[in-house]
C-alpha positions as CSV (number, residue, x, y, z in Angstrom):
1,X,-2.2,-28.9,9.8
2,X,1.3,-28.8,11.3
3,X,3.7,-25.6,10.9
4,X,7.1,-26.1,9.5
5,X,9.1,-23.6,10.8
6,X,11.8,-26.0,11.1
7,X,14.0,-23.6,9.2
8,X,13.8,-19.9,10.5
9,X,16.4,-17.8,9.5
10,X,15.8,-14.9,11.1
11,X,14.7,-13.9,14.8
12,X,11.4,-11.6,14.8
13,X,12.7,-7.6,15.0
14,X,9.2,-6.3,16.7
15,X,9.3,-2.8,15.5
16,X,5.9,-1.8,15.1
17,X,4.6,1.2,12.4
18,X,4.2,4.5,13.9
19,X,5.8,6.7,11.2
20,X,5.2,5.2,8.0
21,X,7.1,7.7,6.1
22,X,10.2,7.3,8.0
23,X,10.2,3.4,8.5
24,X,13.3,1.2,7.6
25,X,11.5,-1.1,5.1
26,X,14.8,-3.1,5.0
27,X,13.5,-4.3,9.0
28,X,10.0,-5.0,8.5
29,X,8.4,-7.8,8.8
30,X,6.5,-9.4,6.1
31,X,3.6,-12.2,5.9
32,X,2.5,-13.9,2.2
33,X,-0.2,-16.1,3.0
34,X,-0.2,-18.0,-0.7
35,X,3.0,-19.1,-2.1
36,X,2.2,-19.5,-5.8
37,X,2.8,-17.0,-9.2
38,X,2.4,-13.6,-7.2
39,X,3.1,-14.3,-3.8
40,X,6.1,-16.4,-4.5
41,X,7.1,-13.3,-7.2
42,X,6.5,-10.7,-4.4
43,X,8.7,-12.8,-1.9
44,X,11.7,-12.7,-4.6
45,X,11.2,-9.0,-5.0
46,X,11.1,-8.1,-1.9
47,X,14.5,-9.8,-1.1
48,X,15.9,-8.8,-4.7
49,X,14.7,-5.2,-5.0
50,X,14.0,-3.8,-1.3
51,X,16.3,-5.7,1.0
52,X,13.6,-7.3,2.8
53,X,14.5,-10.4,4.2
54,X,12.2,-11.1,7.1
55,X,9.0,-13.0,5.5
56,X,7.3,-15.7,6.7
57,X,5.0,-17.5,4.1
58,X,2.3,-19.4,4.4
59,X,0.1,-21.7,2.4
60,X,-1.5,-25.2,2.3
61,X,1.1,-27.0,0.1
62,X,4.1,-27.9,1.8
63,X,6.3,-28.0,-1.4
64,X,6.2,-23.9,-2.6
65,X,7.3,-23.1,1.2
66,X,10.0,-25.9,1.2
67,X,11.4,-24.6,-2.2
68,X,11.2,-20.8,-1.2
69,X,13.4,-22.2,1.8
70,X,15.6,-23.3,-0.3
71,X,16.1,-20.2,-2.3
72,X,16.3,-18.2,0.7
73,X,13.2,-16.3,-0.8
74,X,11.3,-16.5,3.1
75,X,12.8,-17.1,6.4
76,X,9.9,-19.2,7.6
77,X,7.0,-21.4,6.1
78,X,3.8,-22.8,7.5
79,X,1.1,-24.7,6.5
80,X,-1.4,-22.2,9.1
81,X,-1.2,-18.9,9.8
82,X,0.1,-18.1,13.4
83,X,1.7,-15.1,15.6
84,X,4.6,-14.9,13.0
85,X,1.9,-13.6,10.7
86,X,-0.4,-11.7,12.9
87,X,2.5,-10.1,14.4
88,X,3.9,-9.1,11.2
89,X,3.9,-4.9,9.9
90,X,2.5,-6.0,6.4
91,X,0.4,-9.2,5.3
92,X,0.0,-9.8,1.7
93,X,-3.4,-12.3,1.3
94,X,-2.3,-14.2,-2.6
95,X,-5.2,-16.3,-2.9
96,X,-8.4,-16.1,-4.4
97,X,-11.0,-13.7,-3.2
98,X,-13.1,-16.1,-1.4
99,X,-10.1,-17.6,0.9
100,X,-8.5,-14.2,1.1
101,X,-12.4,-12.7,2.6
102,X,-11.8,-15.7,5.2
103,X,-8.6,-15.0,5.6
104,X,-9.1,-11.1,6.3
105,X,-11.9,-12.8,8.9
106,X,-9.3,-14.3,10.7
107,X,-6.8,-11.9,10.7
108,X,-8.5,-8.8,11.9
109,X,-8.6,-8.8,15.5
110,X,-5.4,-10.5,15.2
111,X,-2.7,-8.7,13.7
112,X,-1.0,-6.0,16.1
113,X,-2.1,-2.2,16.3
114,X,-0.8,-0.6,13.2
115,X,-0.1,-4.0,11.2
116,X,-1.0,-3.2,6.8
117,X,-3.4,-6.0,5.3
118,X,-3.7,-5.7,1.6
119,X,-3.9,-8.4,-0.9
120,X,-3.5,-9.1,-4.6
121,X,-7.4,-10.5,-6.1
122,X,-8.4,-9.8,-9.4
123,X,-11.7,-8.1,-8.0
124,X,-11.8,-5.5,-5.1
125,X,-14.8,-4.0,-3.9
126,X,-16.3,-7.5,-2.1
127,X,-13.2,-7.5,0.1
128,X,-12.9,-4.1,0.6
129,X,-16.5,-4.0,1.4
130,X,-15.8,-6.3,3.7
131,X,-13.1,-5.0,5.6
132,X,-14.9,-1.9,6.0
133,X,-18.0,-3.5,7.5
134,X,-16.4,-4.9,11.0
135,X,-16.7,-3.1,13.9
136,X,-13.0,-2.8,14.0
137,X,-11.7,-2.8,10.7
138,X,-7.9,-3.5,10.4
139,X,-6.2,-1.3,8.1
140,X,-6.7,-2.7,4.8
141,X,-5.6,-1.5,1.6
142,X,-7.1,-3.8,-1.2
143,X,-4.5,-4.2,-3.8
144,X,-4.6,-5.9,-7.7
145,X,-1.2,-6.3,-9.9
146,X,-1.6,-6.3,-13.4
147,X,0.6,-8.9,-14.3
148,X,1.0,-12.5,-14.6
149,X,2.6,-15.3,-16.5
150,X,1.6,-18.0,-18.4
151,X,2.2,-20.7,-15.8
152,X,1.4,-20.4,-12.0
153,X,2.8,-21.5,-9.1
154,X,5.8,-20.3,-7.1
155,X,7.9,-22.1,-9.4
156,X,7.2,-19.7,-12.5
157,X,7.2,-16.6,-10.2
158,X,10.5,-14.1,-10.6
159,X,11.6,-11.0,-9.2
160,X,10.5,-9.0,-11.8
161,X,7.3,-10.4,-12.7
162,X,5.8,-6.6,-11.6
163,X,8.3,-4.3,-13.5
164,X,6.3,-1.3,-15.5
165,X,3.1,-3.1,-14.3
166,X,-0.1,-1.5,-12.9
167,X,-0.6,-2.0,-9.4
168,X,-3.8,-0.9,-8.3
169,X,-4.5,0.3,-4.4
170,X,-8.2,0.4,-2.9
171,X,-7.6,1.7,0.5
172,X,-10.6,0.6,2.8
173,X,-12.0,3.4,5.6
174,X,-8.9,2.5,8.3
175,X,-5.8,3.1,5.8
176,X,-4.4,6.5,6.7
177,X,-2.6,8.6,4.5
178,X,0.9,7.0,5.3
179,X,0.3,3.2,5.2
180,X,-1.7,4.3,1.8
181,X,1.8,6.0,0.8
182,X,3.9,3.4,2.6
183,X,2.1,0.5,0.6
184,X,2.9,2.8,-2.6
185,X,6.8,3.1,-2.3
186,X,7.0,-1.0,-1.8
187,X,4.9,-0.7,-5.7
188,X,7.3,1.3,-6.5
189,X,9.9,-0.2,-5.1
190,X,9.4,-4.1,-6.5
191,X,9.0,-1.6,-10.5
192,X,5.1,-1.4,-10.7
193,X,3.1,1.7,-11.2
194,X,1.0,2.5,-8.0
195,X,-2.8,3.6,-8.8
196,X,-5.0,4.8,-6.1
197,X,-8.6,4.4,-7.1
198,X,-12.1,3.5,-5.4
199,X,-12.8,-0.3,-5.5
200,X,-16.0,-0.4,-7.3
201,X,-14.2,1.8,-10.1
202,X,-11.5,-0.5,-10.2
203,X,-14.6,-3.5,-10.8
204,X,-16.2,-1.7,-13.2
205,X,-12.6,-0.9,-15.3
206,X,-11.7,-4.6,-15.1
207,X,-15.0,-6.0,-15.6
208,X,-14.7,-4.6,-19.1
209,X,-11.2,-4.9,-19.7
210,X,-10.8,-8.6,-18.3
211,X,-13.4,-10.0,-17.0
212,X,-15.6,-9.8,-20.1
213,X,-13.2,-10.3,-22.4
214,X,-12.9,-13.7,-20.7
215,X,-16.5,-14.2,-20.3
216,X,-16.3,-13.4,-24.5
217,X,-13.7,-15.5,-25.5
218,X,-15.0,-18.6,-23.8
219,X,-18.2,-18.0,-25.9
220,X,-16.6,-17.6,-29.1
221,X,-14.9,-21.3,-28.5
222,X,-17.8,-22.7,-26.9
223,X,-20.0,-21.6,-30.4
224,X,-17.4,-23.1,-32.8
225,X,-17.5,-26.3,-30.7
226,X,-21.3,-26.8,-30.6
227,X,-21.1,-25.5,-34.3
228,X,-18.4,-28.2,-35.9
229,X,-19.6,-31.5,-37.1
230,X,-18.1,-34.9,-36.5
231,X,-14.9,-34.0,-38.9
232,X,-14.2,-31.6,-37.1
233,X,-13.3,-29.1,-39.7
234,X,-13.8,-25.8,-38.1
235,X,-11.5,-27.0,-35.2
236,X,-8.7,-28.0,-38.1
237,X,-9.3,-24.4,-39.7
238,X,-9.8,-22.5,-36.3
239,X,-5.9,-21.6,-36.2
240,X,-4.0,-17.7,-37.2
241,X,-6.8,-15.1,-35.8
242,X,-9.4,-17.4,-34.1
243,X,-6.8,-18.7,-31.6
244,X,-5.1,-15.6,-31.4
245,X,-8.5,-13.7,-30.1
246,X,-9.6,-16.5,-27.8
247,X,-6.0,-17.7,-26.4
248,X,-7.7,-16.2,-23.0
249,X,-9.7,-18.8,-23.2
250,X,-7.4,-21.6,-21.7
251,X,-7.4,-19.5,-18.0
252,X,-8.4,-21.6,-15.6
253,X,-11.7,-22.4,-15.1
254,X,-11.6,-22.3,-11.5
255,X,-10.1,-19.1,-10.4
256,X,-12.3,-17.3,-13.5
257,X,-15.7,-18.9,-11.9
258,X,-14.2,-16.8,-8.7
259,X,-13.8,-14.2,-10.4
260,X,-17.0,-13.5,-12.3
261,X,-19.3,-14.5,-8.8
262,X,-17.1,-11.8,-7.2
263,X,-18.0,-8.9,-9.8
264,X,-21.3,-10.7,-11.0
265,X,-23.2,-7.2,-10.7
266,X,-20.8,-5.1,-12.7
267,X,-20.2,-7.9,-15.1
268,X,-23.8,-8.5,-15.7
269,X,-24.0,-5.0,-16.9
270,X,-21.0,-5.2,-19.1
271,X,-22.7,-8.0,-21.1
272,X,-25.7,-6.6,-21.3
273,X,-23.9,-3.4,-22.9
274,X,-22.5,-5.6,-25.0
275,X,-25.4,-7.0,-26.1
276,X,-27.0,-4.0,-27.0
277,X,-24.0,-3.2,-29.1
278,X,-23.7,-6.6,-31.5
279,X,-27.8,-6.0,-31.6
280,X,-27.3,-2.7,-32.9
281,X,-24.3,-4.2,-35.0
282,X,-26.8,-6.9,-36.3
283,X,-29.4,-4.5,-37.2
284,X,-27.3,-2.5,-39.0
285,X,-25.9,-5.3,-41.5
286,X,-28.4,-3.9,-44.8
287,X,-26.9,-2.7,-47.7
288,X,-27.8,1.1,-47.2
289,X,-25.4,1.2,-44.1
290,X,-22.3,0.3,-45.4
291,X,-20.8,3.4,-43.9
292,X,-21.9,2.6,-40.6
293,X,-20.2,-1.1,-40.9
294,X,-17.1,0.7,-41.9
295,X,-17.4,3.3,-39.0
296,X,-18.0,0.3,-36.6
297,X,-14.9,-1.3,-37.6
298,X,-12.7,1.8,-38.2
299,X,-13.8,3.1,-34.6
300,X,-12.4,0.0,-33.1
301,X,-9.4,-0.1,-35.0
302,X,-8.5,3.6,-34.4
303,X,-9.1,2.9,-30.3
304,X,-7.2,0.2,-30.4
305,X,-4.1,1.3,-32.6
306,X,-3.7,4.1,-29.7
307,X,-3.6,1.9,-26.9
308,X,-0.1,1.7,-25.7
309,X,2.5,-1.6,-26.4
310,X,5.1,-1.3,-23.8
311,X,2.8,-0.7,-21.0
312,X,1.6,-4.0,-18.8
313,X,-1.8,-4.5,-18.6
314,X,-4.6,-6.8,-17.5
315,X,-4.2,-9.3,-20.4
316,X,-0.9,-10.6,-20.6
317,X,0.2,-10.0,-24.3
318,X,2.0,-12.7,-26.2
319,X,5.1,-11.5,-28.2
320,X,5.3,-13.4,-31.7
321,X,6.7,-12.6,-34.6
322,X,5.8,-14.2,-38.2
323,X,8.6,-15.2,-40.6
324,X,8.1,-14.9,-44.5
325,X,9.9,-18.2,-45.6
326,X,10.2,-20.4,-48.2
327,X,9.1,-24.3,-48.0
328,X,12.8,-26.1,-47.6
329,X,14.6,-28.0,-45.6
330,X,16.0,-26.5,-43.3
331,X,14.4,-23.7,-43.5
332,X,13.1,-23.7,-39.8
333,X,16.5,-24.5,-38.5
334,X,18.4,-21.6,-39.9
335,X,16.1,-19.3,-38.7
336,X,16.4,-21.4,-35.3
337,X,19.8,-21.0,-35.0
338,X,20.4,-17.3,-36.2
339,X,17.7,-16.2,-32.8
340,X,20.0,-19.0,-30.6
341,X,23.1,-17.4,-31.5
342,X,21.4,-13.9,-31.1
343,X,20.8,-14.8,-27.4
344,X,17.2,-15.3,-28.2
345,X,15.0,-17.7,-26.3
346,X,12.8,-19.5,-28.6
347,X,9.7,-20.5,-26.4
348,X,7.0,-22.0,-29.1
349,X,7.4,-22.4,-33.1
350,X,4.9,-23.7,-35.7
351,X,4.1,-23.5,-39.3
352,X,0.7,-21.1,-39.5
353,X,-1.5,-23.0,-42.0
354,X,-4.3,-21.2,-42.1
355,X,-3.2,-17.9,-42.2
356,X,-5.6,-15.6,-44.4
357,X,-5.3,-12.1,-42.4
358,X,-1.0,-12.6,-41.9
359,X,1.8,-12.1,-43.8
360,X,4.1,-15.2,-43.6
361,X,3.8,-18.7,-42.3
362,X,6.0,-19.3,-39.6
363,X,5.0,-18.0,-36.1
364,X,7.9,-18.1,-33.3
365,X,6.8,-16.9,-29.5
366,X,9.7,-15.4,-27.9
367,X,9.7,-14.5,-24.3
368,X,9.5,-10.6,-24.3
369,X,9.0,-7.2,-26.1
370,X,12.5,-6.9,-26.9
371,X,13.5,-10.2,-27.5
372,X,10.5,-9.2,-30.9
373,X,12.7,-6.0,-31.8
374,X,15.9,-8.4,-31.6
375,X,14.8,-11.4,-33.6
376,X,13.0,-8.9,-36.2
377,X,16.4,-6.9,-36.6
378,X,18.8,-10.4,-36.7
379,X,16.4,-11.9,-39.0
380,X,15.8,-8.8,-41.3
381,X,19.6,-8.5,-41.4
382,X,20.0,-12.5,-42.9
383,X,17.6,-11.1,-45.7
384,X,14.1,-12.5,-44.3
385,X,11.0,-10.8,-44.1
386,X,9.7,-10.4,-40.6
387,X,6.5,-9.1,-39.2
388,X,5.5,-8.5,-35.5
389,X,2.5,-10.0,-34.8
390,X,0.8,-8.1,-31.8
391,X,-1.9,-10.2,-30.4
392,X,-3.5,-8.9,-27.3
């Protein structure tokens, strides 16, 4: 592959890290190798929100690094990783754990003495692992944001893509105390909510929280599918709650196969725990244990009315609101048009026919938490009856 720094916008400032805590961060030198949702997100924030403005990006596909040219989002591109990046103070890794591993292999007896190498994969003890298993390890400090979007690629990535999110921090056994702390203000910095904690915790935590839940909803679809017949009438009926719990379901099949052989141990053990519980669920199902059906379902519903709403977490939620209204022409327009000339950004609107456990029939996706609170306030105001639907 040939470079393209045809374009470099800045010359290199060669400061290296020896006091972390005192370090301009408006002067270092960054490296993104992986220019899609995250990486291209993190290069906007750390022009937007920290004043960085020396990054070089890199990554396979010429067209993300031309683009963040353009935008003035990096200051070089490449299609290889070179002494721009090895010479840089901080390298984010924004692919997939299995390119990022090769990546880490490259890089560590690379980069110059006191140069950060963290990255952004779902799981975090096989990297970590790995770092801390060369002779020499670099100092790497695993990292995982919880957040995401419902597209991917550097052209649906934005500044604040991270703002009030989790950003977990593994530091492997070479990060000192003040790259640790230095990788923490930049969370900080770009809105996210640094978490320290040991990588195999982090696997186990997201294993349950994600990865199974995945791993679930994928089943759920794949049983309705083998179980429909040739009309297809369970596919026509499986709308309201049966998408809503399974919307996880249309990840990408790829990056979720790399995901599950990176935490296979951990997530064998989930399911298995799982198992145990619908067994014991199962079992239970006779008519002198009513109570203990209730308690099974009034458990879950009591955990999961506590969780918080405004917080980011591993499952992106979708923010919908159902609409009470009455079948006339019209209808969907006016309610259209009193959310446009709110400001609100209608992204997705349908009629909910099979709607047995909502109130109302038509479902409108807006684009955020408080574009919800808005459209429930306009809409409540015109006289309709508006309910926020929370699905995950």
């Amino acid at each position: 592959m040939q470079s393209m720094n045809n374009i470099d916008t800045q010359s290199m400032k060669g400061n290296n890290i020896q006091s972390m805590k005192s370090f301009n961060m408006q002067s270092m030198k960054i490296s993104i190798i992986g220019l899609g949702l995250i990486g291209g997100s993190l290069a906007r924030a750390f022009n937007e929100k920290l004043g960085i403005h020396d990054i070089t990006a890199v990554d396979d596909n010429r067209e993300p690094l031309e683009q963040a040219l353009k935008d003035g989002n990096i200051s070089r591109g490449f299609c290889e990783i070179n002494s721009h990046v090895w010479n840089s103070d901080i390298i984010f890794i924004c692919t997939p754990v299995r390119r990022a591993v090769e990546y880490l292999k490259i890089l560590a007896d690379k980069v110059k003495p006191g140069s950060i190498i963290t990255d952004v994969c779902s799981t975090k003890a096989e990297i970590v692992n790995f770092a801390n298993s060369l002779i020499n390890p670099p100092c790497f400090i695993g990292g995982h944001p919880m957040a995401g979007a419902e597209k991917s690629g550097y052209g649906a990535s934005y500044s604040h893509l991270f703002e009030n999110a989790y950003y977990v921090l593994c530091p492997g056994r070479a990060a000192d105390s003040s790259s640790t702390e230095l990788i923490s203000n930049i969370v900080k910095g770009i809105g996210a909510i640094p978490i320290i904690m040991d990588a195999d915790e982090h696997d186990r935590i997201t294993g349950a929280i994600s990865h199974l839940p995945h791993v679930i909803a994928a089943a759920l679809v794949n049983m309705v599918k083998n179980l429909d017949d040739d009309r297809g009438i369970m596919k026509m009926l499986a709308a309201g709650g049966f998408r809503d719990i399974t919307r996880i379901a249309s990840s990408s099949p790829e990056m979720w196969e790399n995901i599950v052989m990176s935490n296979s141990g951990k997530l064998k053990d989930l399911i298995d725990t799982y198992v145990d519980l619908l067994l014991t669920f199962k079992n239970s199902i006779k008519p002198e244990n009513s109570q203990s059906i209730q308690n099974f379902f009034r458990c879950a519903r009591d955990y999961r009315d506590s969780l918080p709403e405004r917080k980011k977490g591993l499952l992106e939620p979708l923010h919908e609101i159902v609409v009470d209204v009455i079948d006339r022409p019209g209808v969907i327009g006016e309610v259209a048009t009193i959310l446009g000339k709110g400001g609100i950004n209608i992204k997705n609107i349908n009629v909910t026919n099979s709607r047995e456990f909502e109130q109302g029939c038509l479902r409108i996706t807006l684009p955020d938490a408080e574009s919800v609170d808005l459209a429930i306030r306009l809409l409540g105001s015109a006289g309709y009856r508006v309910y926020k639907n929370n699905v995950l």
